[in-house]
Structures are given as C-alpha cells and as structure tokens.
C-alpha angles and dihedrals in degrees: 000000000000091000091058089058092039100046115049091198094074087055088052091244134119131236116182096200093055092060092042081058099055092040113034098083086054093057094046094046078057088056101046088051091053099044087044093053091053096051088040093060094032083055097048094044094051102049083043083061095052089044086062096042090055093048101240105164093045096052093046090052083045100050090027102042076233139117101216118162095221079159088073106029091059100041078058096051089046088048098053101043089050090048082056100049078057092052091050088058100048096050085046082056091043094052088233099140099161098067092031095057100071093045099048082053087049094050081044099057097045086050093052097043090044094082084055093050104046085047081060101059095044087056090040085052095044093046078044100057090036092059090047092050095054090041082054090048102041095046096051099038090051089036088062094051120073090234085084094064103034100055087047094058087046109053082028098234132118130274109336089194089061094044096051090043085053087050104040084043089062087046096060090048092045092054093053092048101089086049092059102037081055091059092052087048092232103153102158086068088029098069101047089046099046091058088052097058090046090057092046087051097047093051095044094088093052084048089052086039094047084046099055 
C-alpha cells in the first residue's frame, strides 16, 4: 500500500523527479567513466611525453646492454590506474559497495606505497649518476697513463681503462641495491643480496692486495 503512494508508476502517472531519482546515479557513474577515461589518456600521454624527453629508453640500453620500452610500460601503468580510479568512483555512484570495496583497498594501498617508491628511484638515480661519475673518473684517469696500454698489449684484450671503470660502475650500483631494495621493503630480495654485497665488500681488500 505504501509502495502505491511512494511510486507514481503504480497510479499510472508520471513524476519526473522520481525517474531522475532512480537514474540519475547511472547516468553519473557514465560520466565519471568518460571524464576518467580522458584524463586517464591526456595523463599517460603526457608522462609518456616526459619519459621521451629524458631519454629513457636510450640511458637504460645504454647502462643494461637492452632494449626495454619503459616509455610505454609505464604510460600504460599510469592509464590503467587512473581508468580504475574512475571505476572506484562509479561503483561509489552507483552504491555497489561490494565490488568497490577491493578495489578502493587496492588504489590504497598503491597511494600509500608510491612515496616509497618514488624515494626508490631517487636513490636508485642518484646511485645511477654516482656510478657513472666514477666509470667517467677511473677511464680517463687510467686512459692518460701508459698502464693502461701497456696492460692491454700484454693480457691482448681491449682498453683496460674501459673494463675496471665498468666494473667498478656495477659495483656502485650494487652497492646501492639493498638500499633500494630496503626502501621498497622487499625483504625477501633484501636479505640474499645484502649478504652478497657484504661478501663483495669483504673480498675487495685480497683482490687490491693480489693486484699489487
């Protein structure tokens, strides 16, 4: 009886107001999803953009030996999470808490880990630019003596100068690694590695000593 007072429909009437009611979030949750996907492809674009202006492909073939297309990889990330902060919000519209909940704990929980892992990469660039610093020293410093000649005619291979400063350029990021991998809170890699570098470390001094 209550539903024949409420609901216009059952009196053969029409109440705008009570349609706009029932359809409105559905037509909201529409426009959330349209607006979300165009900010979604104007953001990736455009970190895809500042990717190619700092030469990211380029530097990590030059400091891995790949070829990887990070540009791409990460516009994509940056789309989809974006597409899903757009979902979250529909189904909020929509009152569908049930399938919004898991994904509102998964954009959580990548809100709350991005400033780790932003501190990460600044770590991992600065341990980056360190090791290319001291690869840039040692080569030229051993390329001016006449050591480096002369060892390389001797043990007939190419530039010794280049081959130490390549070493010496993993060991700095090595080095930085478990910091890194510390940030991130990856302890499960952080504990094996860490006990790697140690033992590098450790033997550094008997392969200056055998050297002498």
């Amino acid at each position: 009886m209550n539903e024949y007072f409420t609901d216009p429909s059952l009196r053969g009437g029409f109440d705008a107001m009570y349609y706009w009611d029932q359809f409105h979030p559905i037509l909201a949750a529409i426009v959330i999803l349209l607006v979300g996907w165009i900010i979604a492809l104007i953001v990736a674009a455009g970190v895809k953009k500042l990717l190619q202006k700092l030469n990211t492909n380029h530097r990590l073939s030059s400091a891995t030996g790949h070829k990887p297309n990070i540009e791409n990889l990460l516009s994509k990330l940056v789309f989809w999470f974006v597409i899903i902060l757009a979902v979250v919000g529909a189904l909020n519209v929509l009152n569908i808490s049930g399938v919004s909940d898991p994904f509102s704990n998964m954009v959580s929980r990548v809100l709350a880990f991005i400033p780790n892992l932003l501190a990460a990469v600044a770590v991992g660039f600065i341990g980056w630019i360190l090791a290319g610093l001291v690869k840039a020293g040692l080569t030229n410093v051993l390329a001016r003596t006449e050591m480096d000649e002369m060892l390389s005619n001797e043990v007939g291979v190419g530039s010794l100068s280049s081959n130490i400063g390549e070493i010496f350029y993993w060991l700095v990021l090595l080095l930085f690694l478990p910091i890194v991998l510390s940030i991130l809170g990856l302890t499960g890699l952080l504990i094996p590695v860490q006990n790697m570098v140690n033992e590098v470390v450790a033997y550094l001094p008997n392969l200056l000593i055998a050297g002498v």
